[in-house]
One Martini backbone bead per residue (centre of mass of N, CA, C, O) as a GRO file, in nm:
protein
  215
    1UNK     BB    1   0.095   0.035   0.024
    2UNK     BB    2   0.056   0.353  -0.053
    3UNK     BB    3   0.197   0.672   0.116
    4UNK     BB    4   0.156   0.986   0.203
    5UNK     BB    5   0.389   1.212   0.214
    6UNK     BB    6   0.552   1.429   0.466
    7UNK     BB    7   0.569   1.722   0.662
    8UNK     BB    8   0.757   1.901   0.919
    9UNK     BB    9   0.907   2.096   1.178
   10UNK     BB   10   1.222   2.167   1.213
   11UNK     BB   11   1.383   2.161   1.502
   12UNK     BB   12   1.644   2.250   1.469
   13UNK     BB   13   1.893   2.486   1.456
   14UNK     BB   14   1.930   2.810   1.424
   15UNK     BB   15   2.063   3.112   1.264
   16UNK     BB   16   2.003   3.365   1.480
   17UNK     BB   17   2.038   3.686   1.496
   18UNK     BB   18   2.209   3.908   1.697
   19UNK     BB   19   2.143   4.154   1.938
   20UNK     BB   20   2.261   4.404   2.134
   21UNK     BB   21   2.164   4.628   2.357
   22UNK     BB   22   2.348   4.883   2.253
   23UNK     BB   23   2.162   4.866   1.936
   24UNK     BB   24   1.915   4.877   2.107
   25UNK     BB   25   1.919   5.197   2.164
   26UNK     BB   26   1.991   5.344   1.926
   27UNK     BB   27   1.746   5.293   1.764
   28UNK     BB   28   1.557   5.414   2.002
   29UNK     BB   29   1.686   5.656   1.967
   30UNK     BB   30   1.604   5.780   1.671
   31UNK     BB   31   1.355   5.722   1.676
   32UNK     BB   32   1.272   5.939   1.853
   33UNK     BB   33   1.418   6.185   1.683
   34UNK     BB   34   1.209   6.121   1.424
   35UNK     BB   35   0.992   6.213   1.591
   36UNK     BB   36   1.066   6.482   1.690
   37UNK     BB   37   1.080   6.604   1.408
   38UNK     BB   38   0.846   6.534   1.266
   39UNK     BB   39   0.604   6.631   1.395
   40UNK     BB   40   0.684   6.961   1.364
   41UNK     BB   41   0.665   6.923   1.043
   42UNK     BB   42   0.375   6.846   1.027
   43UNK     BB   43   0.234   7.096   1.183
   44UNK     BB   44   0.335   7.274   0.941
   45UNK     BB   45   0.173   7.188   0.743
   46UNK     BB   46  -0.092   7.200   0.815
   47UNK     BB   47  -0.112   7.458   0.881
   48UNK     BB   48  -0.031   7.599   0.589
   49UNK     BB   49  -0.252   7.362   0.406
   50UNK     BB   50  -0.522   7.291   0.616
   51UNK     BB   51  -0.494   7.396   0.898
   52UNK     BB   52  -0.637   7.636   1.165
   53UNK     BB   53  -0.595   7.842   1.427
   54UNK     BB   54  -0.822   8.108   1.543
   55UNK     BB   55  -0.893   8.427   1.757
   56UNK     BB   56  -1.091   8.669   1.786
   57UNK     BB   57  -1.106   9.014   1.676
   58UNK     BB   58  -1.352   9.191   1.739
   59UNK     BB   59  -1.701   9.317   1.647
   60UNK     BB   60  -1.735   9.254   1.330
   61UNK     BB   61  -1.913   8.956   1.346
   62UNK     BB   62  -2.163   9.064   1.523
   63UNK     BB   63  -2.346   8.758   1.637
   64UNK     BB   64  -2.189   8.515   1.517
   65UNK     BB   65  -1.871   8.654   1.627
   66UNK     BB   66  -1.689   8.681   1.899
   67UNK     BB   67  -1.453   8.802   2.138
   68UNK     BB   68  -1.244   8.503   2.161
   69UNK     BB   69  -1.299   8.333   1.934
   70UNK     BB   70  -1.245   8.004   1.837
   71UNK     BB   71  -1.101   7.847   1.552
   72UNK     BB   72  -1.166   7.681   1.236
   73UNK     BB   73  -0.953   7.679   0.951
   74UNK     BB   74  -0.983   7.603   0.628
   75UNK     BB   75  -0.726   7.530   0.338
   76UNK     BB   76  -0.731   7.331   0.137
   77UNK     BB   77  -0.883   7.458  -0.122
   78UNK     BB   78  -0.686   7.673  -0.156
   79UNK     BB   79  -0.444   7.460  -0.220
   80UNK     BB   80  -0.571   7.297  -0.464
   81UNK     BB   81  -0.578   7.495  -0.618
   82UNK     BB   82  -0.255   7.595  -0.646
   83UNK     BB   83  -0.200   7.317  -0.756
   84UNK     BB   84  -0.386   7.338  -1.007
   85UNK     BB   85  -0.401   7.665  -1.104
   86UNK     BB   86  -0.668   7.754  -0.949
   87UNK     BB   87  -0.925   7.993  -0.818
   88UNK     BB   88  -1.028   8.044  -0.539
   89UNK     BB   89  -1.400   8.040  -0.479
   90UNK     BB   90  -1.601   8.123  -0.282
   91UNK     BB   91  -1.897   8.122  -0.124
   92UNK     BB   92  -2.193   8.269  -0.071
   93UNK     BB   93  -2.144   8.291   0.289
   94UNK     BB   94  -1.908   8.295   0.348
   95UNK     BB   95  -1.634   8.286   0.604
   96UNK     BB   96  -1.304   8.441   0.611
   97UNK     BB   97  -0.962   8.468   0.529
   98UNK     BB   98  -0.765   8.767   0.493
   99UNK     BB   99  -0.545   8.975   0.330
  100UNK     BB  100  -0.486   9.294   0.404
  101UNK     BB  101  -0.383   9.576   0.257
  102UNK     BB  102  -0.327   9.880   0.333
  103UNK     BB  103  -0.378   9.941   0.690
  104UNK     BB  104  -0.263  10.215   0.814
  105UNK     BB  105  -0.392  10.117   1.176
  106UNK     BB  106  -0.185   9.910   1.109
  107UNK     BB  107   0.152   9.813   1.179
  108UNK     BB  108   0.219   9.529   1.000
  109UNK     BB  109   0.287   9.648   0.710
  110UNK     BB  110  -0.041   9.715   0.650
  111UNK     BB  111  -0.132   9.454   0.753
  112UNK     BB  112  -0.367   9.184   0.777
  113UNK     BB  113  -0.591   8.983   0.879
  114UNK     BB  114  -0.950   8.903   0.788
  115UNK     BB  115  -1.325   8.843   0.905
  116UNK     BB  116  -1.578   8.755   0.683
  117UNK     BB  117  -1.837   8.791   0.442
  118UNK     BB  118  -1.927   8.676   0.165
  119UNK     BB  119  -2.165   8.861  -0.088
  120UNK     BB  120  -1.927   8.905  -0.351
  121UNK     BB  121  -1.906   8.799  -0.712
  122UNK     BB  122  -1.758   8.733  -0.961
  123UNK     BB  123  -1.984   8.991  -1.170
  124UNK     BB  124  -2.104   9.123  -0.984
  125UNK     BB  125  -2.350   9.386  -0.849
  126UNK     BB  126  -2.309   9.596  -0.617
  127UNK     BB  127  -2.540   9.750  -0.416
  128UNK     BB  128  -2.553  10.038  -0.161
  129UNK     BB  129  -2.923  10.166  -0.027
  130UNK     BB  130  -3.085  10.216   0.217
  131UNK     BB  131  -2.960  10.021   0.412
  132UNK     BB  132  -2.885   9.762   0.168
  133UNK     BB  133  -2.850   9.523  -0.008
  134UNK     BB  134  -2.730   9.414  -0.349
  135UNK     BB  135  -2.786   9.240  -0.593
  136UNK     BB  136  -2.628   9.149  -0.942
  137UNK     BB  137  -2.701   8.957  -1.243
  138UNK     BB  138  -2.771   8.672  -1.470
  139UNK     BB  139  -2.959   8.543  -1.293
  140UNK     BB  140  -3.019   8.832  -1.118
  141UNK     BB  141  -3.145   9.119  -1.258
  142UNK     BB  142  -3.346   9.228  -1.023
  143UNK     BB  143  -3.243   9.124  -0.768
  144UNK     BB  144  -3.095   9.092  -0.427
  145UNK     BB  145  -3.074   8.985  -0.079
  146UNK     BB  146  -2.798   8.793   0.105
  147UNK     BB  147  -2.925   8.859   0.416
  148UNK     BB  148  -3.174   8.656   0.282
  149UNK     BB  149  -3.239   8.349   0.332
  150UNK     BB  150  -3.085   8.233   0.565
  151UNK     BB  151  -2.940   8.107   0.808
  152UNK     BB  152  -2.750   8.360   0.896
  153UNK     BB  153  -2.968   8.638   0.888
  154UNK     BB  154  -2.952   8.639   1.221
  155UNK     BB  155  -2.664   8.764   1.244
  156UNK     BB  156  -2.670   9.011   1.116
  157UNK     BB  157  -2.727   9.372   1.046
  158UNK     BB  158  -3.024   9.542   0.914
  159UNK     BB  159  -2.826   9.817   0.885
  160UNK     BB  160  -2.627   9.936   0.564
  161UNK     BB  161  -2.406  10.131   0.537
  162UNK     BB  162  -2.361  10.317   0.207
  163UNK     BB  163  -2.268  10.409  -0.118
  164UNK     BB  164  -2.306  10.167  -0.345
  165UNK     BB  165  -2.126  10.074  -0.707
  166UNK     BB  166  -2.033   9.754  -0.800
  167UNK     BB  167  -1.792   9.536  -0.997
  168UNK     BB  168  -1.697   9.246  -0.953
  169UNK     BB  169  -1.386   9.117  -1.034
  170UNK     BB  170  -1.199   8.895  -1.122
  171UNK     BB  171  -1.112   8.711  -0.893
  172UNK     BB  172  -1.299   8.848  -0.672
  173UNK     BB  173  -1.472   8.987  -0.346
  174UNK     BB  174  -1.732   9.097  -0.165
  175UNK     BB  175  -1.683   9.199   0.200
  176UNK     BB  176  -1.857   9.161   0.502
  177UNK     BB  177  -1.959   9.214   0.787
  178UNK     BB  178  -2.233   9.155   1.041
  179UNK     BB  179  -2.127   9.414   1.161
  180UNK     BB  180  -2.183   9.675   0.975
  181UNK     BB  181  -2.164   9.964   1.167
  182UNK     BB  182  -1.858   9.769   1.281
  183UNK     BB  183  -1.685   9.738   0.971
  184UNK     BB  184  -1.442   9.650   0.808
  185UNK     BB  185  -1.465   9.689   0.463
  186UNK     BB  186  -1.565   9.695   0.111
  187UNK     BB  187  -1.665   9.948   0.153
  188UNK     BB  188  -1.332  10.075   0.237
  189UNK     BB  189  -1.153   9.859   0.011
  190UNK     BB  190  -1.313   9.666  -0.140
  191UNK     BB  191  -1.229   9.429  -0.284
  192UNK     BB  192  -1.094   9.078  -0.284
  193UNK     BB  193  -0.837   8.888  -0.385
  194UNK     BB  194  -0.852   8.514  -0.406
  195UNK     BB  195  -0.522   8.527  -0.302
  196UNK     BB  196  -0.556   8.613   0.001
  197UNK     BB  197  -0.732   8.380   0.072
  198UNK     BB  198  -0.681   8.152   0.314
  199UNK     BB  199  -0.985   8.071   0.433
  200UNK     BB  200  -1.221   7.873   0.589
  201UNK     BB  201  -1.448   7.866   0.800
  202UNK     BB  202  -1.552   7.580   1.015
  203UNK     BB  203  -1.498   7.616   1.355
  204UNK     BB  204  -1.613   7.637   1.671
  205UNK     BB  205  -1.403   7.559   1.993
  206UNK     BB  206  -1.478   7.852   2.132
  207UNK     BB  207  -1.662   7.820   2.299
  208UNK     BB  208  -1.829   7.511   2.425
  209UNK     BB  209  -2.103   7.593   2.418
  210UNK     BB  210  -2.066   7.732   2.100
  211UNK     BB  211  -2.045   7.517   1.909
  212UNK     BB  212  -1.961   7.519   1.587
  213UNK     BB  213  -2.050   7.472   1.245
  214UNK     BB  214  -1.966   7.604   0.886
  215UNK     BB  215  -2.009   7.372   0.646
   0.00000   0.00000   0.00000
């Protein structure tokens, strides 16, 4: 009768590396080091490329953030469009944060980080008069008020002084306060291009009893 051969696991003794002890502290030395470097500039891309934390300063946005507002600015859709070559161009009713030049009242090279709320989209038509905007575009001809009929519209000052009649140019938004009598914004230095817009609101995370998405 013919029988299946098998194999079984050798037990003979192999020649297994031996590490020393003083091999194995160098490389947990090492690794230490590499978790130490590379934390911190992981940390500084992040913060660079994908989000940060920032601060409100100001009454300027309320009464939907108020002054010492902790927030939390979402940048990834900024950094893909420049990495695509595209314009990144919010949404009308975010709230950005951007750079604005030339603000001879702050001492920091004339410049500041500035968070306001989009209003006007380019190609719009501004007008501010008898204290409140409207639109004017290709979609709505006869006008519409930006600051009606959102979920943010409470949050908004129901009077905007100003008299303003503005085409907001290529590549550009203007931007308001939602405490209209208290903000410097478009309409004292017109439009902003979007290559100045650091991010969007994403999250308030302090108060904490106050936590919100913007998403």
């Amino acid at each position: 009768m013919q029988q299946e051969s098998s194999i079984s696991p050798s037990h003979e003794p192999t020649n297994q590396p031996t590490h020393s002890p003083r091999r194995e502290g160098v490389k947990s030395v090492f690794s230490t080091l590499a978790i130490l470097i590379a934390a911190p500039a992981i940390a500084v891309l992040l913060t660079m490329f994908v989000f940060q934390s920032y601060q409100v300063d100001g009454p300027s946005m309320e009464t939907t953030l108020q002054n010492n507002d902790r927030l939390i600015v979402w940048k990834l859709p900024r950094t893909v469009a420049r990495i695509t070559g595209h314009a990144y161009v919010p949404h009308r009713g975010d709230i950005v944060i951007f750079v604005e030049q030339g603000l001879r009242d702050f001492s920091s090279g004339g410049s500041k980080q500035l968070i306001k709320r989009v209003v006007g989209l380019p190609g719009d038509r501004v007008v501010i008069n008898n204290g409140s905007i409207t639109i004017f575009n290709k979609d709505n001809p006869s006008g519409f008020n930006p600051d009606k009929n959102h979920d943010f519209s409470s949050g908004i000052a129901s009077f905007t002084s100003g008299d303003v009649d503005f085409v907001v140019p290529t590549n550009q938004v203007y931007v308001c306060g939602d405490n209209r009598p208290n903000s410097l914004d478009s309409r004292s230095f017109s439009s902003v291009p979007v290559s100045a817009i650091v991010g969007k609101l994403s999250l308030r995370i302090f108060p904490i009893a106050k936590f919100r998405s913007f998403i």
